[in-house]
Structure formats: structure tokens, C-alpha cells
Backbone as CSV, one residue per row, in Angstrom:
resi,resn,N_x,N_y,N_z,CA_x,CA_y,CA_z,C_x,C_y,C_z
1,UNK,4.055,33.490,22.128,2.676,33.203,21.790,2.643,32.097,20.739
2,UNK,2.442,30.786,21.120,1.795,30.059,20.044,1.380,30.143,18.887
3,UNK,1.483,29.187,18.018,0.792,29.934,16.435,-0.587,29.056,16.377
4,UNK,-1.632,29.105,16.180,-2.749,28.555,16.103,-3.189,27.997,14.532
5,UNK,-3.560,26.852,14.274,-3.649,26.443,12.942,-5.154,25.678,12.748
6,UNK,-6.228,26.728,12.538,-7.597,26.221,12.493,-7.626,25.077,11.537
7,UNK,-7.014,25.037,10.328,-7.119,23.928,9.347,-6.691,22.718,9.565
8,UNK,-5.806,22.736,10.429,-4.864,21.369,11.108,-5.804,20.863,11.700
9,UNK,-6.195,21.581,12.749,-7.042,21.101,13.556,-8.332,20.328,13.460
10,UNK,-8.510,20.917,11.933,-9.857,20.972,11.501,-10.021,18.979,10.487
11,UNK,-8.510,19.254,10.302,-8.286,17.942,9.471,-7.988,16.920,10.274
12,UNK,-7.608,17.019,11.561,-7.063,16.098,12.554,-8.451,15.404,13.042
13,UNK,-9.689,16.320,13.612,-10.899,16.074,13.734,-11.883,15.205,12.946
14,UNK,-11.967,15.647,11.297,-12.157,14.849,10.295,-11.525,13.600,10.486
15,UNK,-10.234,13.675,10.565,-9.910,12.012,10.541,-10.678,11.297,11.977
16,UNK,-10.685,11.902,12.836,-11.073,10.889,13.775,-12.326,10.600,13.338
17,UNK,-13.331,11.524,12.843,-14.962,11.297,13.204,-14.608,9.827,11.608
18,UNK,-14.178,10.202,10.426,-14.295,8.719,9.982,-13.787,7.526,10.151
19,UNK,-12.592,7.702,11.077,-12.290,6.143,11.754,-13.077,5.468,12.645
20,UNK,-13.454,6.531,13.306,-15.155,6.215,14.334,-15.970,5.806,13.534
21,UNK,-16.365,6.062,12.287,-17.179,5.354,11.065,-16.583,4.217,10.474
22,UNK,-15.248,4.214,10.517,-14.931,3.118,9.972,-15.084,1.690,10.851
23,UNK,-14.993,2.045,12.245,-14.743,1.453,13.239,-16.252,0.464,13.486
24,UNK,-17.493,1.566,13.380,-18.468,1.347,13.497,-19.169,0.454,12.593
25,UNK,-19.042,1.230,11.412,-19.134,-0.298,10.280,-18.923,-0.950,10.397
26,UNK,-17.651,-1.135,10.686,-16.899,-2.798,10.866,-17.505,-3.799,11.497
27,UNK,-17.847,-2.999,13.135,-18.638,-3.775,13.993,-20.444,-4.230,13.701
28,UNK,-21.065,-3.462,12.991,-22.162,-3.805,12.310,-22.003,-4.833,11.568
29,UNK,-21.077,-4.673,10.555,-20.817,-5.843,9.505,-20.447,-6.730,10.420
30,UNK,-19.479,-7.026,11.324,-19.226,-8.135,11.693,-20.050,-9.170,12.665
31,UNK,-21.103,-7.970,13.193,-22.570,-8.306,14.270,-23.073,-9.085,13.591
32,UNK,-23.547,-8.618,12.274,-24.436,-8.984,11.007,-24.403,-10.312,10.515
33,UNK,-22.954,-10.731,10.230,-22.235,-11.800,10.065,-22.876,-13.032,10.787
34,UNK,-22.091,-13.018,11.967,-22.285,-13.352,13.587,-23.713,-14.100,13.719
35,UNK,-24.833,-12.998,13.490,-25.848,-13.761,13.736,-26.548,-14.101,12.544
36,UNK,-26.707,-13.888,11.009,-26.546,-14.962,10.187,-25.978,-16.169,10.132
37,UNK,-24.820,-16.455,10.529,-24.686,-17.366,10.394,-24.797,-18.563,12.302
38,UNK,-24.816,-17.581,12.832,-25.239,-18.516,14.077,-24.744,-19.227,14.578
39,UNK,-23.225,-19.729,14.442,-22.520,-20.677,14.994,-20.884,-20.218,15.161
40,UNK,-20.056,-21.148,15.874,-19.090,-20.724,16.010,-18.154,-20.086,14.950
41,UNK,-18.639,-21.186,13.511,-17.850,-20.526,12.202,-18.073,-19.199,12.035
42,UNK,-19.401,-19.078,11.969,-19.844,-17.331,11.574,-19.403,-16.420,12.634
43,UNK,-19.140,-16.461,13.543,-17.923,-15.608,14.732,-16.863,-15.486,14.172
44,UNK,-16.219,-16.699,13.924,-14.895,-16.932,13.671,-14.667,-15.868,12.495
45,UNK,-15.880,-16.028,11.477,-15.639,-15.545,10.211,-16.019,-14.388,10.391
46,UNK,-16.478,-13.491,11.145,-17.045,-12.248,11.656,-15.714,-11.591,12.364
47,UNK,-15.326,-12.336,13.039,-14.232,-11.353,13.522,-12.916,-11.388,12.496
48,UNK,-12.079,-12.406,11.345,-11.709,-12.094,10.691,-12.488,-11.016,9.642
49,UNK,-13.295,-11.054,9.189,-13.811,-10.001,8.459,-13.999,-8.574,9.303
50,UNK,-14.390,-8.300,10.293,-14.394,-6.794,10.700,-12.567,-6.773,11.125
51,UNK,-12.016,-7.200,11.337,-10.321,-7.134,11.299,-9.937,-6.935,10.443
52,UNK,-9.842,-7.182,9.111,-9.884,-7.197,7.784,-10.290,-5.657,7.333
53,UNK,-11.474,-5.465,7.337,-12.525,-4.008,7.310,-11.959,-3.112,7.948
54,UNK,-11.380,-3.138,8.979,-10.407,-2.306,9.773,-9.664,-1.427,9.425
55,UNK,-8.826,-2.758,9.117,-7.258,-2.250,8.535,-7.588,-1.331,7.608
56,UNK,-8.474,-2.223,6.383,-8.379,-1.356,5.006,-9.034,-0.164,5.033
57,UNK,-10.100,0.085,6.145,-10.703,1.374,5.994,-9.618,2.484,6.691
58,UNK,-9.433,2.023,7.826,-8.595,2.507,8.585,-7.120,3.750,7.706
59,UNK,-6.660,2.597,6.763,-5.583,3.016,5.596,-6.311,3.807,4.484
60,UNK,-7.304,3.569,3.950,-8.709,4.330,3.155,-8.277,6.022,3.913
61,UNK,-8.516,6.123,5.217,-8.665,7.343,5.800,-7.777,7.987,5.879
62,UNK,-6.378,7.343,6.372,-5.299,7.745,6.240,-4.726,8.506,5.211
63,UNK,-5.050,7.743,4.221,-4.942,7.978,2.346,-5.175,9.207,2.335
64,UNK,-6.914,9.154,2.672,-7.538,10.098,1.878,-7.379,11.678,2.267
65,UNK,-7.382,11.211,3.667,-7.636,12.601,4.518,-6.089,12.818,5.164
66,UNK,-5.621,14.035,4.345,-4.464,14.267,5.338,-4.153,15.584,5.983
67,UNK,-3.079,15.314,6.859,-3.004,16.496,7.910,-1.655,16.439,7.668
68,UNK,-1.340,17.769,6.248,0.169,18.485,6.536,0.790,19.440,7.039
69,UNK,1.999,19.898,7.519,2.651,20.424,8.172,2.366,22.178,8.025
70,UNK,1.562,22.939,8.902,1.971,24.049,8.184,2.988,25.007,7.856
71,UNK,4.100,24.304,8.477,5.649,24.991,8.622,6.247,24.794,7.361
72,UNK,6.460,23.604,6.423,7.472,22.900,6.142,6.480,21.928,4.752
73,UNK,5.278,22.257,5.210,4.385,21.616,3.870,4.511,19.745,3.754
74,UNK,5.047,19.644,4.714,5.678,18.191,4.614,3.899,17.429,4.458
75,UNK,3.569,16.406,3.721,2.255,15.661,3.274,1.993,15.003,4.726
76,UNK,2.953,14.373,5.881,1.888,13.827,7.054,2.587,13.976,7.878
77,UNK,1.835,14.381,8.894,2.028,14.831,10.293,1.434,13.255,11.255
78,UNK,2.766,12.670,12.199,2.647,11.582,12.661,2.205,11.819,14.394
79,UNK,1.628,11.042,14.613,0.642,10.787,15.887,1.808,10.354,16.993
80,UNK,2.275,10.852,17.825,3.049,10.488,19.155,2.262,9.865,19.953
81,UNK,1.987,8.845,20.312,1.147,8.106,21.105,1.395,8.308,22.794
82,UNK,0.377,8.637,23.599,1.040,9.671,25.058,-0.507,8.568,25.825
83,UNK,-0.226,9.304,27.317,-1.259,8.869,27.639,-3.069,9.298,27.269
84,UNK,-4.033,8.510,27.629,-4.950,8.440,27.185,-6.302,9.786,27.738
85,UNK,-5.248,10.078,29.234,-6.009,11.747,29.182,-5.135,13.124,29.198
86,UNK,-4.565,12.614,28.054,-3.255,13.845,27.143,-4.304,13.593,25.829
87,UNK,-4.355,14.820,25.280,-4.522,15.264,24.228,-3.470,14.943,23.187
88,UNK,-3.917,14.478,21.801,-3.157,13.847,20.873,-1.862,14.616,20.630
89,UNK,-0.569,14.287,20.183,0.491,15.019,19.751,0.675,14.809,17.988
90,UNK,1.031,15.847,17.246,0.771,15.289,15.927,2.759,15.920,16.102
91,UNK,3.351,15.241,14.957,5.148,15.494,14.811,5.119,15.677,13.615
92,UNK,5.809,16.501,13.220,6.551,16.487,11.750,7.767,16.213,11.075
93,UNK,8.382,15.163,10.840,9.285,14.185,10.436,10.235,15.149,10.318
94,UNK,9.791,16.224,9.206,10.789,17.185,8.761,11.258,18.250,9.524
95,UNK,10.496,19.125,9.848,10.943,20.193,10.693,10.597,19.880,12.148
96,UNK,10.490,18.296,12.717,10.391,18.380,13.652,9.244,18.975,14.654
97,UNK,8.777,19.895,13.999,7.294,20.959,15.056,5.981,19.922,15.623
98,UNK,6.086,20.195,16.493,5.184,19.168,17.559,3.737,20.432,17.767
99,UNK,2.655,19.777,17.404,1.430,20.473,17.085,-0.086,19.983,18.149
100,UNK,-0.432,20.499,18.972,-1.704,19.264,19.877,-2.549,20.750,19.697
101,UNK,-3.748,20.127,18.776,-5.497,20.400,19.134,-4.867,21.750,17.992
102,UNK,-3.725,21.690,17.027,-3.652,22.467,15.967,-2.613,24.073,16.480
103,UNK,-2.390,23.651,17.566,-1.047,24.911,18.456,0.181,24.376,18.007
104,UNK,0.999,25.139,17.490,2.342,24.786,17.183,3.141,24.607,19.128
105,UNK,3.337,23.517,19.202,4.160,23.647,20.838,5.373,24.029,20.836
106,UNK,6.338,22.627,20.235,8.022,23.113,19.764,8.668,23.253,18.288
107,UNK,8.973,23.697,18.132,9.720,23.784,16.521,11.106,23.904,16.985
């Protein structure tokens, strides 16, 4: 029987809904940009700036909000990148335990 980890889960969720905010901002700000300034520069300078906004929010979230191990306490649990209708895999560096939607799978 699986071990179930409501808090993991709960923090894995959090991170997505503010990268979706971060994401979203970005693209406002960089819309915003865009048509203030009205020409090819203000694109140019719109898409370096929401690229820019990205990254740093992106790392902002990372920072702030984390998802540690509940085995092993280890501070971040890393994202296995799978296909796109697989459900996320989160890993733990240390003890290894592979975790999706907050179920411990392998340890």
C-alpha cells in the first residue's frame, strides 16, 4: 500500500498555481510594453523583458515555495520531466523515493 502525503501534494500544487501567475504577469507586462510602445523596438523590448520576468519569478517561486522529502527531510524534491499526459514525477536526490500527485511510488 502506498504512503499518501497530503502536504507534498499540497505544496507541489501551490507551486504550479504561482508559476501560472508568474507566467501570466509576464505576458501582461510584456503585452503592455508591446503596445505602448508600438513598433518593432517595443516587441523587441517586450519580449526581452517578459523573458527576463520569467526567469526571476520563476526562481522567486522556486525559492520560496518548497516541496521536501517526507522520508529523508531532504529541502527539494526534483521534477523528472516524462511525457506531457503522465502526471508529474517529483525525485529525491537523497533517498532516491520517487513521489507523483504526493504517493510515495519507489523508495
Amino acid at each position: 500500500m502506498p504512503h499518501y502525503y497530503q502536504k507534498l501534494e499540497l505544496a507541489q500544487n501551490r507551486r504550479m498555481r504561482y508559476l501560472l501567475l508568474a507566467y501570466l504577469f509576464s505576458t501582461i507586462v510584456g503585452l503592455g510594453i508591446g503596445f505602448y510602445f508600438n513598433s518593432l523596438m517595443g516587441v523587441v523590448c517586450a519580449l526581452l523583458l517578459v523573458s527576463f520576468l520569467i526567469v526571476k519569478l520563476t526562481e522567486l517561486v522556486h525559492k520560496k515555495i518548497k516541496a521536501p522529502c517526507p522520508h529523508c527531510d531532504a529541502q527539494e524534491l526534483t521534477e523528472r520531466f516524462e511525457l506531457q499526459c503522465r502526471p508529474a514525477k517529483f525525485q529525491c536526490e537523497e533517498c532516491n523515493s520517487i513521489y507523483i500527485k504526493g504517493v510515495l511510488i519507489e523508495k
